[in-house]
C-alpha positions as a Markdown table, in Angstrom:
| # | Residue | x | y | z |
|---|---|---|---|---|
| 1 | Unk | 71.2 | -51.7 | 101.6 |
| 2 | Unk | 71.8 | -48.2 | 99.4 |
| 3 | Unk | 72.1 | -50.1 | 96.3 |
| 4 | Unk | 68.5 | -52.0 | 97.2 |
| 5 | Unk | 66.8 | -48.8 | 98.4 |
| 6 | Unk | 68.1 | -47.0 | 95.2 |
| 7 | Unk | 66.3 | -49.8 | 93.2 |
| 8 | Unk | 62.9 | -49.4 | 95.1 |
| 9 | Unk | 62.9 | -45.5 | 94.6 |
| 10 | Unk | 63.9 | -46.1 | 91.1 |
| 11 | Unk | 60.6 | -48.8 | 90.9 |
| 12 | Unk | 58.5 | -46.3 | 92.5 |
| 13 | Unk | 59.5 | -43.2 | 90.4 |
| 14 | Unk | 58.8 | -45.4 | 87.3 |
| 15 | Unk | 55.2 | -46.4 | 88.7 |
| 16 | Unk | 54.6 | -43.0 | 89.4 |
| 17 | Unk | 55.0 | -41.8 | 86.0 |
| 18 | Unk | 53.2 | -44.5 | 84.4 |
| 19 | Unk | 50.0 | -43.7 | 86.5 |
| 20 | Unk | 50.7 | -39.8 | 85.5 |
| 21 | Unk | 50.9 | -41.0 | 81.9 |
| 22 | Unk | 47.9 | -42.7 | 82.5 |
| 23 | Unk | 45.5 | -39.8 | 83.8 |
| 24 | Unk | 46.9 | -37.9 | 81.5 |
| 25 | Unk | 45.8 | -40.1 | 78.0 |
| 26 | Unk | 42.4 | -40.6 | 80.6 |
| 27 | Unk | 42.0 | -36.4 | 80.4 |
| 28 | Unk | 43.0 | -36.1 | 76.9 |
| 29 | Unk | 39.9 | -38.6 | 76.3 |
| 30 | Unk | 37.5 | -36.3 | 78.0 |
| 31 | Unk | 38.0 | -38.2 | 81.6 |
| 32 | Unk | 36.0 | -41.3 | 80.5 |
| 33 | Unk | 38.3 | -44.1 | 81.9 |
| 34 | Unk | 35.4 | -46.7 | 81.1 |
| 35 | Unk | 35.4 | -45.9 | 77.5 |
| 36 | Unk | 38.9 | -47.6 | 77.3 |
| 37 | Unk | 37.5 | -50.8 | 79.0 |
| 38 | Unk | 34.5 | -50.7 | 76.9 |
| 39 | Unk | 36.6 | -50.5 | 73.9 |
| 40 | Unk | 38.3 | -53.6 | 75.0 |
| 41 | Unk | 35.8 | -55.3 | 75.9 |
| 42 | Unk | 33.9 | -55.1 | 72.7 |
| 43 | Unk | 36.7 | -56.0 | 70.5 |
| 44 | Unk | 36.6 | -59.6 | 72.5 |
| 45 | Unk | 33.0 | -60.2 | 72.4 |
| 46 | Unk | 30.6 | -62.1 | 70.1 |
| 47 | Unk | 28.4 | -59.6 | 70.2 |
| 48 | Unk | 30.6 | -57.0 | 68.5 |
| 49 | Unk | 30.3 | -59.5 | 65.8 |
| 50 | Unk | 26.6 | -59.8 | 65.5 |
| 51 | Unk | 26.1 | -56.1 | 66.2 |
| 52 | Unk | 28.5 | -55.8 | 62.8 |
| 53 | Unk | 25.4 | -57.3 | 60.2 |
| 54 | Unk | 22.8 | -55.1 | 58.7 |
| 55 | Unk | 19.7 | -57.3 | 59.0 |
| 56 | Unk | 18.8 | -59.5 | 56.1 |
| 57 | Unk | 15.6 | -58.1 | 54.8 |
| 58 | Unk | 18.1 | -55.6 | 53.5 |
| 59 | Unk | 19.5 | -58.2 | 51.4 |
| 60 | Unk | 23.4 | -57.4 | 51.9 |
| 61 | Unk | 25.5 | -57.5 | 54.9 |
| 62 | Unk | 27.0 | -54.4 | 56.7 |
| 63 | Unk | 29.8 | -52.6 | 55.0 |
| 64 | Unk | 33.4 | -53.4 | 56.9 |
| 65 | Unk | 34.1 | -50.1 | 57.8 |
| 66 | Unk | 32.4 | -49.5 | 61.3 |
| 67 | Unk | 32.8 | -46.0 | 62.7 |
| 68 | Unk | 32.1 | -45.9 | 67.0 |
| 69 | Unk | 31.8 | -42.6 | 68.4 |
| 70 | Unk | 31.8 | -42.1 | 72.7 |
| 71 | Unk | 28.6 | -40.6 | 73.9 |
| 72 | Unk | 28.2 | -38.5 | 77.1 |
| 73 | Unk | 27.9 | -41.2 | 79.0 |
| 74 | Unk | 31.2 | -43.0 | 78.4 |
| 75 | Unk | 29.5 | -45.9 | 75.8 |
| 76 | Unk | 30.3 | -46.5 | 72.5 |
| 77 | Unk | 27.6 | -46.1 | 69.9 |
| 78 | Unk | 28.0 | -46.3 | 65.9 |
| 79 | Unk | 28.1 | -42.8 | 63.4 |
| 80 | Unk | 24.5 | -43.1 | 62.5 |
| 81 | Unk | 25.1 | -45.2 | 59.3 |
| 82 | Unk | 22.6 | -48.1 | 60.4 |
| 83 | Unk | 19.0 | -46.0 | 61.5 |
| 84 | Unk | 18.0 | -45.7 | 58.4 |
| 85 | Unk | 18.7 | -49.4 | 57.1 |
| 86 | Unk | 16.9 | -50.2 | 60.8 |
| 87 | Unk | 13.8 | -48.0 | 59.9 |
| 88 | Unk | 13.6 | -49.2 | 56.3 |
| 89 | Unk | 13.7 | -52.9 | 57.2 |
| 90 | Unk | 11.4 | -52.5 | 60.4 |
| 91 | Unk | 8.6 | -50.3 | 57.9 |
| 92 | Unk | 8.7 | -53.1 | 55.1 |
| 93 | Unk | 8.6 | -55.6 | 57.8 |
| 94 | Unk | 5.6 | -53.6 | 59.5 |
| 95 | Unk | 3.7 | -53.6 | 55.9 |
| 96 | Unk | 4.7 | -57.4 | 54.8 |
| 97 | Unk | 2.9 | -58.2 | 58.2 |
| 98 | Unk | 0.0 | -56.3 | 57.4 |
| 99 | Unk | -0.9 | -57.6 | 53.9 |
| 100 | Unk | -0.6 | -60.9 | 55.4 |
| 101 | Unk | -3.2 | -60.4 | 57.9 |
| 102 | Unk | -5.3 | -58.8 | 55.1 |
| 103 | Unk | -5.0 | -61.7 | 53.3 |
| 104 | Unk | -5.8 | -64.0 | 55.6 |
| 105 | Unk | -8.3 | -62.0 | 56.9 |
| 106 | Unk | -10.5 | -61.5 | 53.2 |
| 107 | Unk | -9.7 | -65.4 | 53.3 |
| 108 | Unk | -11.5 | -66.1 | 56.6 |
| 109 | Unk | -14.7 | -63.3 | 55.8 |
| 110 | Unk | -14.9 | -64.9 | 52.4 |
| 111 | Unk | -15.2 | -68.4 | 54.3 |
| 112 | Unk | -17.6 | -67.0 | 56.7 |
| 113 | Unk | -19.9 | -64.8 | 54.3 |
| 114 | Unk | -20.0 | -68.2 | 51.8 |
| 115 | Unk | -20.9 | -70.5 | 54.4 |
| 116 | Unk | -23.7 | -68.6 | 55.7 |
| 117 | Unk | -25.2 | -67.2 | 52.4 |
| 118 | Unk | -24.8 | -71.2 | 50.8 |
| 119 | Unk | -24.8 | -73.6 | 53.6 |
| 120 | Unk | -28.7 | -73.7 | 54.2 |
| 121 | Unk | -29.4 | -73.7 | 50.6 |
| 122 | Unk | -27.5 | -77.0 | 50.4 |
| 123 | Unk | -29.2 | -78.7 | 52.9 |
| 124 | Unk | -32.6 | -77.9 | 51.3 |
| 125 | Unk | -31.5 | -78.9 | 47.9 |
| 126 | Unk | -30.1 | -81.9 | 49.7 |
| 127 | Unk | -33.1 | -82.9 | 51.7 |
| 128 | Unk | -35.6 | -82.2 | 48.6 |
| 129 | Unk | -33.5 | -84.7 | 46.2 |
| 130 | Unk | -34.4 | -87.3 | 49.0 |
| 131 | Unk | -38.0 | -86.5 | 48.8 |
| 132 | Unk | -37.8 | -86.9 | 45.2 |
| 133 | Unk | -36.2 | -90.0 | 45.1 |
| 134 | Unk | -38.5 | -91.3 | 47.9 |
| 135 | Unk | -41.4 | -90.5 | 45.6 |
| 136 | Unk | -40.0 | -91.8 | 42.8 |
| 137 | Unk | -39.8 | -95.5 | 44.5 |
| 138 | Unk | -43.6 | -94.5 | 45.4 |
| 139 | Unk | -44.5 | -94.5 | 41.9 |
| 140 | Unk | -42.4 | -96.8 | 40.5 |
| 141 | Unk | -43.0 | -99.9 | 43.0 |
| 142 | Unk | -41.1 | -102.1 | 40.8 |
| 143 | Unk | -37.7 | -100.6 | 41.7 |
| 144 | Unk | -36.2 | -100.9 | 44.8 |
| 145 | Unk | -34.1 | -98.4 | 47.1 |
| 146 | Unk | -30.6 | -100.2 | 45.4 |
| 147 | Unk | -31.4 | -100.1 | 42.1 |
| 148 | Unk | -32.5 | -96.6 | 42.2 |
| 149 | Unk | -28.9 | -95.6 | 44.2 |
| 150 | Unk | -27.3 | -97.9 | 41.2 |
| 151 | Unk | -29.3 | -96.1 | 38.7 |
| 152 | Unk | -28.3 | -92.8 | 39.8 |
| 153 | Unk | -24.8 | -93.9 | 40.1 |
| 154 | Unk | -24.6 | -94.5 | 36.6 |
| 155 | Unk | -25.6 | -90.9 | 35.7 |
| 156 | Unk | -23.1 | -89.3 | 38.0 |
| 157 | Unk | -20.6 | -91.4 | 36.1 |
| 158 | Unk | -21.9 | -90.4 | 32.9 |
| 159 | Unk | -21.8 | -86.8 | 33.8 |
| 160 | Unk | -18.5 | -87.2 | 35.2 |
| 161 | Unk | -17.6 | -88.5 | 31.8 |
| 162 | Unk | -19.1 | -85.3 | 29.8 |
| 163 | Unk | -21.9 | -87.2 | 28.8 |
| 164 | Unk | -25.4 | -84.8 | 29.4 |
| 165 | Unk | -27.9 | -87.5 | 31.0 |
| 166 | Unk | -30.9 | -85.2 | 29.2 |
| 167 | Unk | -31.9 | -86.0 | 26.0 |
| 168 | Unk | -30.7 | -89.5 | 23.6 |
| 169 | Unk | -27.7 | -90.8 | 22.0 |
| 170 | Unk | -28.4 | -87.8 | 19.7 |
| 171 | Unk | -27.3 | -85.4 | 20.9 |
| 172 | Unk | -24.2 | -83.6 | 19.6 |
| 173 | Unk | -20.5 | -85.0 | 20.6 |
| 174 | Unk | -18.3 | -83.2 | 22.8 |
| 175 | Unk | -15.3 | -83.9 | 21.1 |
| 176 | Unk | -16.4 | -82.5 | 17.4 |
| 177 | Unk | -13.8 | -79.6 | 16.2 |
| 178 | Unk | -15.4 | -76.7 | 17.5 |
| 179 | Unk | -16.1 | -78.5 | 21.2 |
| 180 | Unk | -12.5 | -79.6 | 21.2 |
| 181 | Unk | -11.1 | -76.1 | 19.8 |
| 182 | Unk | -12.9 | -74.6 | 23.1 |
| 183 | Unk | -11.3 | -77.1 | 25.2 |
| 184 | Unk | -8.0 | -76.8 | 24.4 |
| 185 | Unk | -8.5 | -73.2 | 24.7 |
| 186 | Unk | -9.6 | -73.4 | 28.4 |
| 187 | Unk | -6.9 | -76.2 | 28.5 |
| 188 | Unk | -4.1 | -73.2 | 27.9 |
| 189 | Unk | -6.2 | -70.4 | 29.6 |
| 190 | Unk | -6.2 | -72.5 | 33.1 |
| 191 | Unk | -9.6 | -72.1 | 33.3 |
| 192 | Unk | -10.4 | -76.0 | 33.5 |
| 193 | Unk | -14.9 | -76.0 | 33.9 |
| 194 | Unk | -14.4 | -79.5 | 34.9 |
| 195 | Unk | -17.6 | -80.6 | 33.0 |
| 196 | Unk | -15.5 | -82.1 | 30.7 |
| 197 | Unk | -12.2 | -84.0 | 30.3 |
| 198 | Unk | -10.0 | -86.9 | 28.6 |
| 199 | Unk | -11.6 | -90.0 | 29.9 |
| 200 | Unk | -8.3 | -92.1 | 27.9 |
| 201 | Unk | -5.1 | -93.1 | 29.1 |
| 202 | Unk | -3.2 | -91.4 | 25.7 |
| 203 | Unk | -5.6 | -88.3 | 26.3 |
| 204 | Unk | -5.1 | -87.7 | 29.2 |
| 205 | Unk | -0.6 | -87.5 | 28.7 |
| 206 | Unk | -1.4 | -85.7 | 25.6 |
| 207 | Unk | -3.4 | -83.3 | 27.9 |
| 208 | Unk | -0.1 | -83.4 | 30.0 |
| 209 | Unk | 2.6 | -82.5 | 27.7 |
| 210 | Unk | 0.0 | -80.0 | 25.9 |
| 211 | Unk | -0.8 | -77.7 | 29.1 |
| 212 | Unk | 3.1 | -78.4 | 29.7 |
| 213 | Unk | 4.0 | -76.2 | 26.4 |
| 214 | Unk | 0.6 | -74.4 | 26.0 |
| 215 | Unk | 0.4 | -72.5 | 29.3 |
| 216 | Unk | 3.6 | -70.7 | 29.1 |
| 217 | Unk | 2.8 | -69.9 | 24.9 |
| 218 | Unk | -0.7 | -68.6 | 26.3 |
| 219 | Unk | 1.7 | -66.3 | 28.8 |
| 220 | Unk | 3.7 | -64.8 | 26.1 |
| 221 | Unk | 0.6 | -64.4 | 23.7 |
| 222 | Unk | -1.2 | -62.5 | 26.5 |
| 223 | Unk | 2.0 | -60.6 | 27.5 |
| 224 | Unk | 2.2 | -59.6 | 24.0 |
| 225 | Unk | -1.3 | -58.4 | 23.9 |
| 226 | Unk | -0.6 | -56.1 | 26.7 |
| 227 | Unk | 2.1 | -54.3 | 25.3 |
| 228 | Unk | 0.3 | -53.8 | 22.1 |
| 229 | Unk | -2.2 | -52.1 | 24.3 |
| 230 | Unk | 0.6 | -50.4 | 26.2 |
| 231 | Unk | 1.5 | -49.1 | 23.0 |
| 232 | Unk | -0.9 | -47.5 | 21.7 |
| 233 | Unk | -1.2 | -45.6 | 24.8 |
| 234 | Unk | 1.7 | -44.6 | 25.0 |
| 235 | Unk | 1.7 | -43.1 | 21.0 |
| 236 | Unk | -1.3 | -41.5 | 22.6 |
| 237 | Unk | 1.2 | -39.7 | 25.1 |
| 238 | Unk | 3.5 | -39.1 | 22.3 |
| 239 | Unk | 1.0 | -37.5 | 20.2 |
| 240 | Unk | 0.2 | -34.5 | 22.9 |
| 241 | Unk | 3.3 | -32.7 | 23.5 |
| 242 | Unk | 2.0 | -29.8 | 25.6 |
| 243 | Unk | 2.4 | -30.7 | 29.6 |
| 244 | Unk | -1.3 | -29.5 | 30.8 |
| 245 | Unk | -2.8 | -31.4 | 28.3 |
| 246 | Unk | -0.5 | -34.9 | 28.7 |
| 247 | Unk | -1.7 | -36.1 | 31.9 |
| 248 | Unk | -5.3 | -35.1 | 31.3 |
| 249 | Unk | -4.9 | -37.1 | 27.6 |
| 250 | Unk | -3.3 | -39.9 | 29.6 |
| 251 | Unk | -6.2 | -40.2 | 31.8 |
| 252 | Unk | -9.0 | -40.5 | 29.4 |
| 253 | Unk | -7.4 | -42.9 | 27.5 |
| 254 | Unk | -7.2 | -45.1 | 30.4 |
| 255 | Unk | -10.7 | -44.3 | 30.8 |
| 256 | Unk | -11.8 | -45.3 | 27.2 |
| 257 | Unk | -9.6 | -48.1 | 27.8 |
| 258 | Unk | -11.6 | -49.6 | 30.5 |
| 259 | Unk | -15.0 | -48.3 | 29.3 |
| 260 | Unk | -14.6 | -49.9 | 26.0 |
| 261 | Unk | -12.8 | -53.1 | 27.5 |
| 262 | Unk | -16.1 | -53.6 | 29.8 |
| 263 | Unk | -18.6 | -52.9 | 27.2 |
| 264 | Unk | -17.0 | -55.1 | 24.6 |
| 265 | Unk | -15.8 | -58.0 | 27.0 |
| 266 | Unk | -17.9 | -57.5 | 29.7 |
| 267 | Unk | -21.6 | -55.8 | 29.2 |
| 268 | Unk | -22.3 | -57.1 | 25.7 |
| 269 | Unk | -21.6 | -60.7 | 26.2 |
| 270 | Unk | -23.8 | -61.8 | 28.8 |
| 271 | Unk | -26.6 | -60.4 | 27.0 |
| 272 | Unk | -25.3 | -62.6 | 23.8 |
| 273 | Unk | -25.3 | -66.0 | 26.3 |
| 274 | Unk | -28.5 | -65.1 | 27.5 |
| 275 | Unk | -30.6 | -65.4 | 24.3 |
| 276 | Unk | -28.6 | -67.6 | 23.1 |
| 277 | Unk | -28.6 | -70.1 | 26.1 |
| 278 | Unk | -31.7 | -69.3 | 27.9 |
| 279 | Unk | -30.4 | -67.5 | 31.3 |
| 280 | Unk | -30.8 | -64.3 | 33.2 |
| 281 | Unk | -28.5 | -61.4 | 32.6 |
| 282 | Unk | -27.0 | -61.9 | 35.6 |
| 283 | Unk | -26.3 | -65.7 | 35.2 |
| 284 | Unk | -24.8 | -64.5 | 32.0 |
| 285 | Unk | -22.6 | -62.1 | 33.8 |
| 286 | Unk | -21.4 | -64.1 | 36.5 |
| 287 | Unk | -20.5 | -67.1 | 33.6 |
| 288 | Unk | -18.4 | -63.9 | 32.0 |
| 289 | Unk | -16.4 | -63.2 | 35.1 |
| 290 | Unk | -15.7 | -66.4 | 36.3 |
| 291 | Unk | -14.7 | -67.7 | 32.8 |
| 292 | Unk | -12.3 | -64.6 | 32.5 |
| 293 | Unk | -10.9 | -65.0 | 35.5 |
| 294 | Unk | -9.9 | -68.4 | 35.0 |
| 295 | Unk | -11.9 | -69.4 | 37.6 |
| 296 | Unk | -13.8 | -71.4 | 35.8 |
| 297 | Unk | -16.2 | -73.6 | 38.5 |
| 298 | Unk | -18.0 | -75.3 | 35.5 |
| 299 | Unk | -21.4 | -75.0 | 36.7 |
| 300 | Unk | -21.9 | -72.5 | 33.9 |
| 301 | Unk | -20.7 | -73.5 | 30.7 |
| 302 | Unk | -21.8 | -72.4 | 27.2 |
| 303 | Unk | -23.1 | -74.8 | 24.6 |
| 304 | Unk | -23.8 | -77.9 | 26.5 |
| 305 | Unk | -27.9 | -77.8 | 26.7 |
| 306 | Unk | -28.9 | -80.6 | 24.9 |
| 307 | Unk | -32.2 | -79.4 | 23.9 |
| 308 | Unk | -30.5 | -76.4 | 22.1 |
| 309 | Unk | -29.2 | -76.1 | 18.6 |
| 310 | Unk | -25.8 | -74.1 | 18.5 |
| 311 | Unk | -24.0 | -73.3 | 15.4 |
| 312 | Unk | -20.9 | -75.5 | 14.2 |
| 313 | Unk | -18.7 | -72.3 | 15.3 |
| 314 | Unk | -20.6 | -71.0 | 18.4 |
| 315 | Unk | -17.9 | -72.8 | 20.7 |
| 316 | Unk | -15.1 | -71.2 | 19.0 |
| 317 | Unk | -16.0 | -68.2 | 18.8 |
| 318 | Unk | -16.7 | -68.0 | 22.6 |
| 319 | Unk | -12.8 | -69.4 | 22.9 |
| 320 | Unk | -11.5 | -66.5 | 20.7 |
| 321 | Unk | -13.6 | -64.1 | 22.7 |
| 322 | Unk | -11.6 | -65.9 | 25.9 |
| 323 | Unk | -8.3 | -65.5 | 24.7 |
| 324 | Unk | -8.4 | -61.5 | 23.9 |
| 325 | Unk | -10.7 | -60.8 | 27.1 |
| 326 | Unk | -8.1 | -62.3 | 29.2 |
| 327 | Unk | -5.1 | -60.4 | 28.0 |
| 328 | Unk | -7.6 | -57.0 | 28.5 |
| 329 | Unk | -8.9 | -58.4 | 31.9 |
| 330 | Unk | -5.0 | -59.2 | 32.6 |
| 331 | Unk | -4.3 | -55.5 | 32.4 |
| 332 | Unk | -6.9 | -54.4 | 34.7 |
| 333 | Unk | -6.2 | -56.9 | 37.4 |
| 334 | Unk | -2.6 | -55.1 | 37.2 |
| 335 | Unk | -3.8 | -52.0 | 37.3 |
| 336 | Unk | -6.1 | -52.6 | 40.1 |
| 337 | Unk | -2.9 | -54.3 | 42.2 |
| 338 | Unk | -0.9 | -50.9 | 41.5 |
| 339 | Unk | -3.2 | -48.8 | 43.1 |
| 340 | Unk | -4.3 | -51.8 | 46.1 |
| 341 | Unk | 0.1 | -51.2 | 46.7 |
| 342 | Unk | -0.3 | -47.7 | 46.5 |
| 343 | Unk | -3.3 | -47.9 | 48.7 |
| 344 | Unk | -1.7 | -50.1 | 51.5 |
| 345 | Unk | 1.7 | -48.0 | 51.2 |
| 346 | Unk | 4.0 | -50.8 | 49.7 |
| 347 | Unk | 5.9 | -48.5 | 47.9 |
| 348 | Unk | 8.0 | -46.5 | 50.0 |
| 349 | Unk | 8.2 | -42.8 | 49.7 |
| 350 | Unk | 10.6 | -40.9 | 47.3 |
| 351 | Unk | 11.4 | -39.0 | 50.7 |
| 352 | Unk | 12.4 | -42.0 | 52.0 |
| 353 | Unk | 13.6 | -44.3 | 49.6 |
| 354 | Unk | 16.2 | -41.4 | 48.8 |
| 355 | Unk | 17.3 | -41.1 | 52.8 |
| 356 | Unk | 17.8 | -44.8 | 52.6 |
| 357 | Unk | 19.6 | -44.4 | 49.6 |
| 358 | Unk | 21.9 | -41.6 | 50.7 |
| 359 | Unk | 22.6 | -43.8 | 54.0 |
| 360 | Unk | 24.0 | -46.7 | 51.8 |
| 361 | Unk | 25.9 | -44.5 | 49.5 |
| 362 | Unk | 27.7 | -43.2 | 52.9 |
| 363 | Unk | 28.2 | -46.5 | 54.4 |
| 364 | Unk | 29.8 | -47.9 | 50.7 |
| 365 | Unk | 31.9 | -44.5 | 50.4 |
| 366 | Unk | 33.4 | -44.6 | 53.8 |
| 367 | Unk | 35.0 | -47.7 | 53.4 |
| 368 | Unk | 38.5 | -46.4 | 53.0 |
| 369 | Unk | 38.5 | -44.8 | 56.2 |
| 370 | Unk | 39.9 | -46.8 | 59.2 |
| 371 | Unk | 37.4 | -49.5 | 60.4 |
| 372 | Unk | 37.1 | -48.6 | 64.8 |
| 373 | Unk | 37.4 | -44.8 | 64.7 |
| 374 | Unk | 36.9 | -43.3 | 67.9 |
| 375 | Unk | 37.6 | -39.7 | 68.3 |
| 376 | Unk | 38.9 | -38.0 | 70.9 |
């Protein structure tokens, strides 16, 4: 009976001291006994895992080293190495969302203002083509309602074709050099009027493998362009050494640039397709900006009126003006997208591009420190 009531006093001695042990590492950690728990508990849960990746707009995952530091309250939260990752991925997620919804948005006005400004005008032109036809049969009792349908038939197919219904088997061909020289040039340009196109099989695969090659050569001809016009501005920059006088140099050169650009590719030739092809100013224009956009809807298309006579190089020289108009309008439409970015905030801050920055250089450089660090 000593010997066993030796042993439990021994027992209870020994549990005593391991509780004392244990309040006392439970003080030296600021009295936060659930802190511990937590601890444990995070190390064997999934979500410790998931909590561990950066998210993936950032592009890279979370560095291994993982620094937890115990709040007031007695939870684990980490250093501060992951707000600013957080606010630079939810601010590019916040602008990504709202150029969408601006696109779509100019899509669905655009669909809206369109519809109501052509709509009605459709239906009128619609409606007075069956008038016409419906007088024609008056006048013309010999024909019938299905050979007048079969007649017209065969000039929508003819049209289709490139073939002008006006005027006689006289008329010029649409495949002489110069007509061909502008087609392959709209060929390479993707600007495609549709008014004409290779009605053969071997034509149409040559047109294949030509686009194939030519579209990408066209790229690097109009890239080229551009930095030749880069260039010079930038000599321009180079030539003015004083600071005062650089940026105000710099920006009237980017004003003659576009000044110039719209007189000589812009102003001057509508007036030139006017004369010469019998339209208003402003059909002229809008035939200008729809060819050098590469639109290109083909209801406008120079050098087609039968009743006109057009010199042998009138089609090539409107392709040549094309090509160099393009690599000009090219640099605009650039231009204009840097300042749309600008204007919608893409581009971040310098402030806060470098507190991102700064962030990731700490996350990378703590990486040979011990990955769970929680101080006491």
């Amino acid at each position: 009976m000593t010997g066993t009531s030796e042993f439990y006093n021994n027992e209870d001695s020994n549990n005593n001291e391991k509780k004392r042990k244990s309040q006392s590492n439970q003080k030296a950690l600021g009295k936060r006994p659930d802190t511990l728990k937590l601890f444990e508990h995070s190390l064997h849960s999934d979500s410790w895992k998931r909590d561990r990746v950066i998210p993936s707009c950032l592009g890279q995952s979370a560095s291994p080293n993982i620094n937890l530091v115990s709040t007031q309250q007695g939870q684990l939260r980490p250093r501060g190495n992951s707000m600013p990752h957080l606010m630079v991925c939810n601010r590019q997620i916040s602008w990504t969302l709202t150029l969408v919804l601006g696109y779509l948005f100019y899509l669905l006005l655009g669909a809206m203002v369109f519809q109501l400004l052509e709509k009605q005008a459709e239906a009128q032109s619609r409606d007075q083509f069956q008038l016409e036809k419906l007088k024609f049969l008056e006048n013309y009792t010999c024909l019938d309602k299905q050979a007048l349908e079969q007649f017209v038939q065969v000039i929508m197919e003819a049209w289709e074709k490139g073939v002008n219904p006006e005027g006689n088997s006289t008329n010029p061909s649409n495949w002489d050099f110069s007509n061909s020289f502008f087609f392959a040039g709209t060929v390479v340009t993707t600007i495609g009027y549709g008014n004409l196109a290779p009605s053969t099989v071997a034509g149409q695969v040559f047109c294949v493998f030509y686009a194939l090659f030519g579209v990408p050569l066209n790229l690097a001809f109009l890239n080229q362009l551009g930095k030749g016009l880069n260039a010079h501005l930038i000599t321009l920059e180079r030539w003015v050494h004083k600071p005062g006088r650089a940026q105000v140099v710099q920006t009237l050169a980017i004003a003659l640039f576009l000044v110039t650009g719209t007189l000589l590719f812009l102003v001057f030739p509508p007036m030139i397709f006017s004369y010469v092809e019998g339209w208003s100013y402003g059909e002229g224009f809008y035939f200008t900006f729809i060819t050098l956009s590469t639109i290109g809807f083909g209801d406008y298309v120079v050098g087609t009126d039968p009743n006109k006579r057009y010199i042998s190089i009138y089609r090539s020289l409107a392709a040549i003006w094309i090509v160099f108009s393009l690599a000009w309008l090219a640099l605009v439409f650039n231009l204009g997208a840097v300042l749309m970015e600008k204007f919608l905030q893409l581009k971040w801050p310098k402030s806060d591009q470098g507190t991102a920055e700064e962030a990731v250089t700490k996350l990378e450089d703590e990486s040979a420190q011990p990955r769970i660090h929680i101080p006491s």
